[in-house]
BAMARLO-570071 format. One line per 5 residues: number of its first residue (from 0); for each residue x, y, z of C-alpha. Coordinates in Angstrom, 2 decimals, padded with zeros to 5 digits. Example, Ala and Ser with C-alpha at 12.3 -4.5 7.8 and 13.67 -1.06 7.14 Angstrom:
<rs>
0 = 012.30:-004.50:007.80 ~ 013.67:-001.06:007.14
</rs>
This chain:
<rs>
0 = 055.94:-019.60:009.08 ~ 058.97:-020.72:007.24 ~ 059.52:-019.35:003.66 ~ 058.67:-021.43:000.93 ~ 057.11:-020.94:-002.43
5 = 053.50:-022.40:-003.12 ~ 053.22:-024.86:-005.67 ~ 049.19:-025.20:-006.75 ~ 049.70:-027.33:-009.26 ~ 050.92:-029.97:-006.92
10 = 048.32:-029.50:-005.34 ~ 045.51:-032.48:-005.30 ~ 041.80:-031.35:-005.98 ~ 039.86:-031.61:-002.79 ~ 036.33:-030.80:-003.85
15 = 034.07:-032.96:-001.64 ~ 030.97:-031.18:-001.75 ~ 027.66:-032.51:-000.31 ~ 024.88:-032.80:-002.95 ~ 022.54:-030.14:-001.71
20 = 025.50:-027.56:-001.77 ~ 024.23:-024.65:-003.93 ~ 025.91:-025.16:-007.22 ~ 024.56:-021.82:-008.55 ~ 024.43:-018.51:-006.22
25 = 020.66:-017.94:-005.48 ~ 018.45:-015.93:-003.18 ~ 015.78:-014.01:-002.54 ~ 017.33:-011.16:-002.52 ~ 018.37:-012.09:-006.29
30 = 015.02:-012.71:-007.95 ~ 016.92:-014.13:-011.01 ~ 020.37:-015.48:-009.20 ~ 023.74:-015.41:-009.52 ~ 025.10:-017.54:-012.53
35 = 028.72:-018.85:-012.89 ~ 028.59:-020.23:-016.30 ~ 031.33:-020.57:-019.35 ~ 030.49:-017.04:-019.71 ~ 031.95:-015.60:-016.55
40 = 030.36:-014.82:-013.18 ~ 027.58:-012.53:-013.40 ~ 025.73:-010.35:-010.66 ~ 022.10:-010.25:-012.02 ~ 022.26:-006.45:-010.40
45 = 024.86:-003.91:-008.86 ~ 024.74:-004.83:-005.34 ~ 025.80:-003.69:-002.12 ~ 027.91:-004.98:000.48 ~ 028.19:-004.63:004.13
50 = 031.46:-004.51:005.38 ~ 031.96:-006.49:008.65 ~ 028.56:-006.47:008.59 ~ 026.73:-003.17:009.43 ~ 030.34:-001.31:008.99
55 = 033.74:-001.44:010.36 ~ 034.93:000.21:013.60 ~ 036.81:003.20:013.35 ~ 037.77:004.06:016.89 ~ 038.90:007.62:016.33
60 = 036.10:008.71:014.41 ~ 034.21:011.71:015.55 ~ 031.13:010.22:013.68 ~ 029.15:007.60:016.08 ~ 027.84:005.30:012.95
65 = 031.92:004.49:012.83 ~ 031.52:002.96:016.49 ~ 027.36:002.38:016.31 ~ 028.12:-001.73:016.78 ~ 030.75:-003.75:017.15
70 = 032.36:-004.74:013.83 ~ 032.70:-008.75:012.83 ~ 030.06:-009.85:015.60 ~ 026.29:-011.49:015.16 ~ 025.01:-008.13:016.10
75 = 026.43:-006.43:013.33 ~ 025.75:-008.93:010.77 ~ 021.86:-008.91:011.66 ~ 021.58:-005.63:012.15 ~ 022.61:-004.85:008.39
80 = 020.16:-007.86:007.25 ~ 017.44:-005.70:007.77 ~ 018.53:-003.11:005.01 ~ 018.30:-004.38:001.15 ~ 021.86:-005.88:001.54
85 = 023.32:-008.44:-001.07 ~ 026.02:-009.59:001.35 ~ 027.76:-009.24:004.11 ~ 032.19:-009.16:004.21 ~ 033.83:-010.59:007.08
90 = 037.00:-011.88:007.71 ~ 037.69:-015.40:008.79 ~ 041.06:-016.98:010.37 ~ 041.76:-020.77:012.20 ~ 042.58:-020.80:015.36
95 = 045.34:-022.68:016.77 ~ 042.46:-025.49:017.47 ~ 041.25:-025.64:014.00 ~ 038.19:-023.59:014.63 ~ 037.32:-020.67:011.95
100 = 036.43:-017.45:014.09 ~ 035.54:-014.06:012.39 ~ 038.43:-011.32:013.24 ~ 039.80:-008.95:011.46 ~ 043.15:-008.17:012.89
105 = 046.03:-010.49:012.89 ~ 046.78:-009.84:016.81 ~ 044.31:-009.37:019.32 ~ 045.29:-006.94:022.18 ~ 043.93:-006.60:026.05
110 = 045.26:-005.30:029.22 ~ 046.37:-006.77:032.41 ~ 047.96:-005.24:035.80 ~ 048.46:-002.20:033.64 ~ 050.17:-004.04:030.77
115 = 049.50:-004.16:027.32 ~ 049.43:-007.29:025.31 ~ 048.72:-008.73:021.88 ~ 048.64:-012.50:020.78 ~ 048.19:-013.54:017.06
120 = 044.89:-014.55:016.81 ~ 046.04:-018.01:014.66 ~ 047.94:-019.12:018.11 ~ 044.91:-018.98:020.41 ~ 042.76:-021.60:020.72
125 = 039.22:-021.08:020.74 ~ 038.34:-020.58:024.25 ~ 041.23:-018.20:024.09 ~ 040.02:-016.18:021.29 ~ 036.12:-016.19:022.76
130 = 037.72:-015.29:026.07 ~ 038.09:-011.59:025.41 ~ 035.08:-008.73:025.52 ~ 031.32:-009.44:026.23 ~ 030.80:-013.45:027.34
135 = 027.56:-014.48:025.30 ~ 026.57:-017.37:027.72 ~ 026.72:-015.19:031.05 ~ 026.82:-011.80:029.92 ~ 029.73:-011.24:032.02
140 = 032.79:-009.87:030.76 ~ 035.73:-011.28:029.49 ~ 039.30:-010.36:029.05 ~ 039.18:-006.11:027.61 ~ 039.91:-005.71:024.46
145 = 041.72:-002.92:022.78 ~ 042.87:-002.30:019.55 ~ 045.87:-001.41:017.97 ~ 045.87:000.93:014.93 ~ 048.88:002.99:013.34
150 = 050.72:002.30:016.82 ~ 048.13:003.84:019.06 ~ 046.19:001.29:021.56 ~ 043.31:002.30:022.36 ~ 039.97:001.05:023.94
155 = 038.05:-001.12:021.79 ~ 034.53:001.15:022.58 ~ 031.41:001.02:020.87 ~ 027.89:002.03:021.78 ~ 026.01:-001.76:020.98
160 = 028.81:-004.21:022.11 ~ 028.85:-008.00:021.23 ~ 030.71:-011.15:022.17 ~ 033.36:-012.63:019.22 ~ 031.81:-015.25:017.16
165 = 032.58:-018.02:014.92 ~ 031.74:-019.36:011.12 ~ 029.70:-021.96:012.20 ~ 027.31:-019.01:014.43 ~ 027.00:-016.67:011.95
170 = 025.82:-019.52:009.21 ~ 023.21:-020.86:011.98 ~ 022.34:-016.75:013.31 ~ 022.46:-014.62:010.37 ~ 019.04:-014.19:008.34
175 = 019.77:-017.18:005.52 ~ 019.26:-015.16:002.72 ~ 021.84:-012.64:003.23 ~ 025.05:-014.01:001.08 ~ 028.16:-014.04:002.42
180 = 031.49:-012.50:001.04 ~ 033.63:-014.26:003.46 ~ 037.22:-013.00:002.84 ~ 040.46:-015.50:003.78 ~ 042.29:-013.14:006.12
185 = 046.46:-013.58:005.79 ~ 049.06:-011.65:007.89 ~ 050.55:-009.64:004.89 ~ 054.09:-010.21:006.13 ~ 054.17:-013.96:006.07
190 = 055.06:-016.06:003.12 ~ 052.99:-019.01:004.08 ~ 053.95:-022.96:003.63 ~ 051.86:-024.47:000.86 ~ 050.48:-026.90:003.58
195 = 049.43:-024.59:005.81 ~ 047.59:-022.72:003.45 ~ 045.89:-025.76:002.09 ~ 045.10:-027.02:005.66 ~ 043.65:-023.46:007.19
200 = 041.03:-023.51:003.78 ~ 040.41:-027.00:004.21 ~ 039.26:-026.23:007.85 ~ 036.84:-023.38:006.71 ~ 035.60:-025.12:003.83
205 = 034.80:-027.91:005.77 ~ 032.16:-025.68:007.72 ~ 031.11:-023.92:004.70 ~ 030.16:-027.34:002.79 ~ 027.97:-028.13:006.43
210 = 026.24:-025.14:007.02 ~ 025.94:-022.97:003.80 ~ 023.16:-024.64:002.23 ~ 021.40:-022.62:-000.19 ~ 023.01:-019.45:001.11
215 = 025.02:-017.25:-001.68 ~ 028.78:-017.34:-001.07 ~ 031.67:-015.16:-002.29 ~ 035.07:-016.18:-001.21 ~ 037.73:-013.14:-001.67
220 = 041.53:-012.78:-000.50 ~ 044.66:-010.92:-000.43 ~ 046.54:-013.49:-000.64 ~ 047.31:-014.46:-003.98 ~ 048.59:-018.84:-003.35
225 = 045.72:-018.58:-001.20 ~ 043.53:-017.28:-004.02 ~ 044.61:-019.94:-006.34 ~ 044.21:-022.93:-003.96 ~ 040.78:-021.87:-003.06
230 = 039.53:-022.20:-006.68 ~ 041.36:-025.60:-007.02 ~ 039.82:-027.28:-003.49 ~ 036.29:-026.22:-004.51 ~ 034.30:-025.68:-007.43
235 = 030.82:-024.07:-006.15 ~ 031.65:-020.60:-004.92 ~ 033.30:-017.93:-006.75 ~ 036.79:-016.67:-005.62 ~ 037.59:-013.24:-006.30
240 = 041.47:-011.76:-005.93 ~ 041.54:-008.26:-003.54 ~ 043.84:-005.69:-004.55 ~ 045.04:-001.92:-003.43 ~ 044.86:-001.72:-007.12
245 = 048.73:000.05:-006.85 ~ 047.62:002.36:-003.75 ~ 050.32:-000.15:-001.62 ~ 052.79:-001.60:-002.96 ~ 053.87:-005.16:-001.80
250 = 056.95:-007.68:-002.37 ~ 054.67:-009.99:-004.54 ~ 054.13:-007.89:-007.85 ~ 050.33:-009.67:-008.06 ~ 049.37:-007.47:-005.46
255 = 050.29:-003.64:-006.99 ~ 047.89:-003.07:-009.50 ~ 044.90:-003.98:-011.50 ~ 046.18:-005.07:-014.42 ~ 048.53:-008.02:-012.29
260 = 044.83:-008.62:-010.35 ~ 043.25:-008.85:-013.96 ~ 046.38:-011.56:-015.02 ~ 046.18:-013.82:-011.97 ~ 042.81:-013.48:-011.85
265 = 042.24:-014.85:-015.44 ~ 045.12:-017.26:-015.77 ~ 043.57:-019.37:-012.97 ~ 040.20:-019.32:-013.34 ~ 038.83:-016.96:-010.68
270 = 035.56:-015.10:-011.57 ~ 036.36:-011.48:-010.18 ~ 038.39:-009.02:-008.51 ~ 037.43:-006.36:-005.37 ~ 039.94:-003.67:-005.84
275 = 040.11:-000.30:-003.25 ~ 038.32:001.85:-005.45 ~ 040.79:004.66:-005.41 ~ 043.02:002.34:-007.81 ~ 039.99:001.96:-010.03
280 = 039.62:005.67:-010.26 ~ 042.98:006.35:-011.00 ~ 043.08:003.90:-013.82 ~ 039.05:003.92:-014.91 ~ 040.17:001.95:-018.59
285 = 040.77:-001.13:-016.89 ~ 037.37:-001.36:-015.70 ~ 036.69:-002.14:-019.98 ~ 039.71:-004.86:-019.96 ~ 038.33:-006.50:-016.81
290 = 034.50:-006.64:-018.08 ~ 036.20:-007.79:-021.62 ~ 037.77:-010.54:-019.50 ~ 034.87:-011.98:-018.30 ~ 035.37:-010.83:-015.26
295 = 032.82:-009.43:-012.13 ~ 034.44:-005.98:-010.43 ~ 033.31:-005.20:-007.19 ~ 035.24:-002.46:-004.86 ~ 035.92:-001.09:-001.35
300 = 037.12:002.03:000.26 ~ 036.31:005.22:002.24 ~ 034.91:006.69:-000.86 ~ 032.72:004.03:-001.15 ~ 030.51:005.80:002.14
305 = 030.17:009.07:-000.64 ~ 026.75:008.33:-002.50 ~ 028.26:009.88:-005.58 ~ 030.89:008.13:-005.84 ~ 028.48:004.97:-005.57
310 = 026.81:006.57:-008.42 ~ 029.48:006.85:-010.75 ~ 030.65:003.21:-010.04 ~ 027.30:002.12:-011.35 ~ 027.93:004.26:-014.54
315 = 030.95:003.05:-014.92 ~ 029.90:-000.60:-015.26 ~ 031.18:-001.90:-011.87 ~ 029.11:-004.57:-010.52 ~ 029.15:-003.43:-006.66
320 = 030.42:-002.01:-004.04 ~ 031.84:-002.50:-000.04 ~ 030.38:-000.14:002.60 ~ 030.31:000.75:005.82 ~ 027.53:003.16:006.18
325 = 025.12:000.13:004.95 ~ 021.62:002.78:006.01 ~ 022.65:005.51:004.21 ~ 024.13:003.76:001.02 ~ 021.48:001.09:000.48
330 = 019.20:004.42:000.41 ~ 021.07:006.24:-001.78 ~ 021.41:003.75:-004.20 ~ 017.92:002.61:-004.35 ~ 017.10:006.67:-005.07
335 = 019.94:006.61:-007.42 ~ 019.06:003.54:-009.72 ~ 015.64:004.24:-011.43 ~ 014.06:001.38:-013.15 ~ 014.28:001.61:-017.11
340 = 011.37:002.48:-018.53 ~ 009.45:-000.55:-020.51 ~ 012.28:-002.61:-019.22 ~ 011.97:-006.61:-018.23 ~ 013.63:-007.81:-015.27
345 = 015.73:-004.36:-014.67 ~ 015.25:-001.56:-012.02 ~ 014.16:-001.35:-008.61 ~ 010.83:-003.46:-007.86 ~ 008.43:-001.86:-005.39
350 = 008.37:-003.45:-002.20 ~ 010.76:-006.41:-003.07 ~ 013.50:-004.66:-000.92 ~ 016.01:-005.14:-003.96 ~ 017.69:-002.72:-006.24
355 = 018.42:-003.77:-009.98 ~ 020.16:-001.34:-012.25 ~ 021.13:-001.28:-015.86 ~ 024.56:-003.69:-015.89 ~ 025.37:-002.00:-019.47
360 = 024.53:001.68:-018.82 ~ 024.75:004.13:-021.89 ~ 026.93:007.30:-021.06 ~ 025.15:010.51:-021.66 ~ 027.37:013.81:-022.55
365 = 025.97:014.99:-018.88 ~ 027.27:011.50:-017.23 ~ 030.67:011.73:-018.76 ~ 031.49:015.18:-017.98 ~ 029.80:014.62:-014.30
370 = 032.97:011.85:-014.45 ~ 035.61:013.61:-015.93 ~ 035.13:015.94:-013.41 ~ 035.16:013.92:-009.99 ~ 037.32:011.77:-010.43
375 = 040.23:014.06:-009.91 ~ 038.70:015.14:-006.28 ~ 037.80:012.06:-005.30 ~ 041.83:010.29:-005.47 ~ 042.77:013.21:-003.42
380 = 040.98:012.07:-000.74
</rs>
């Protein structure tokens, strides 16, 4: 991609959105829905998230849930429907074809006579990129796939496999109630043309406005232009800006902290931020300025698989949280969050598979000193 500066405001609005698209966020899983108002974005509870579904892959885990199901697939995304789940995260990128196909890796790697290879996943076309692992018409298989991470191939092995799939399947397979946080995936090292960017979001949107009906939708990115031009081609679906929160730094100075997320964030209109949670920890007073600013916090992060570090999220006024160990979690936070006593519309209701919490909670001496005292442990991990 050549090097060039995005410009949003030249940018045209492009909101042509059917008229049964969902202007507010609703679903059974939110008895009283998700409201984007002049007030800010609000979560109507503190919710969980699966990430790439029922959890990412980590190959070189010694614990099995890490390589239960394949990440990013149909399997995974219906397999975490059946715990008390707000969303689901997965990463979409266009193919070379104009087709939007959930992956989260900007290369895709396989072997052949011996060889390794990778291809960026944005120059395949789609019966390239649906070539490799499990074939879902003939249950044959396709091209291996392996997986690259910090330099080491290795095989891409899990114990339930699954074929790749697209947008378009997981709107028409995944149990409609289920919202999706569907994050804009970017190669980090690119600075992208401002056409590009507009066409690849114009491309996705386009199946979101067909298939998304009344399903609730969260778009989220790393890529700041990207972030921006989202919010200004549509209007119905809340755009949050990902950050490290300062745990990487970057070229572009929106990227390496919470208080340059907060900024961009507010400047332009977008209703939240998902920082890695270690970031928020480090810095817990900007969790205040970002609630001051109207804005809805969610987070991700190894630490986010440690129940108590769940719990003291919820304390601390964040509004959700990213996990892979979506069983254990969900669990832990419906034990965790007790329903107010003589409370309306708060707690957990028996039997509705949903978890509500107190979005305000009060800070007992106990709570604060429970605080005080993890977080140092916790950002050494």
């Amino acid at each position: 991609m050549a090097l060039k500066a995005v410009h949003v405001t030249d940018v045209p609005s492009l909101d042509h959105v059917p008229e049964n698209a969902s202007l507010a966020l609703c679903s059974s899983r939110f008895p009283n829905g998700v409201e984007m108002g002049r007030s800010g974005f609000k979560m109507p509870k503190f919710v969980v998230i699966g990430h790439r579904g029922n959890g990412m892959n980590v190959l070189q885990s010694s614990d099995r849930r890490m390589r239960a199901i394949k990440e990013n697939t149909i399997m995974s995304f219906n397999a975490a429907s059946t715990f008390p789940l707000d969303f689901i995260e997965f990463d979409v990128q266009v193919t070379r074809d104009d087709c939007p196909v959930i992956f989260h890796d900007d290369f895709i790697f396989s072997e052949e006579n011996g060889a390794v290879f990778g291809r960026r996943i944005t120059e395949l076309s789609l019966s390239e990129f649906l070539s490799y692992g499990p074939q879902r018409d003939n249950g044959n298989e396709g091209k291996v796939l392996l997986r690259k991470k910090d330099g080491k191939i290795m095989p891409w092995d899990v114990e339930q496999d699954d074929s790749l799939c697209t947008l378009q399947e997981a709107f028409v397979k995944v149990e409609p109630a289920l919202g999706f946080n569907i994050e804009l995936k970017f190669d980090d090292h690119i600075v992208y043309e401002q056409d590009y960017l507009v066409h690849v979001l114009q491309t996705i949107l386009k199946v979101v406005f067909e298939y998304a009906k009344d399903r609730p939708i969260i778009f989220s990115t790393f890529q700041p232009d990207a972030a921006l031009l989202i919010r200004k081609l549509q209007s119905n679906y809340p755009v949050f800006f990902l950050t490290n929160g300062g745990c990487e730094i970057y070229e572009d100075v929106r990227r390496n902290s919470l208080e340059e997320a907060m900024k961009l964030s507010v400047e332009n209109g977008l209703e939240g931020i998902v920082s890695e949670i270690k970031g928020i920890f480090r810095d817990p007073a900007t969790v205040t300025k970002i609630k001051e600013s109207k804005l809805c916090l969610l987070s991700y992060g190894k630490l986010n698989n440690v129940p108590e570090a769940v719990y003291m999220q919820h304390l601390m006024g964040i509004d959700g949280v990213i996990v892979d160990l979506v069983k254990e979690i969900t669990e832990a936070v419906a034990d965790m969050i007790k329903p107010k006593n003589g409370g309306e519309g708060e707690g957990l209701t028996e039997g509705s598979g949903t978890v509500q919490g107190n979005s305000n909670p009060q800070f007992s001496q106990q709570d604060l000193s429970f605080l005080l005292k993890l977080i140092p442990q916790l950002i050494q991990i």
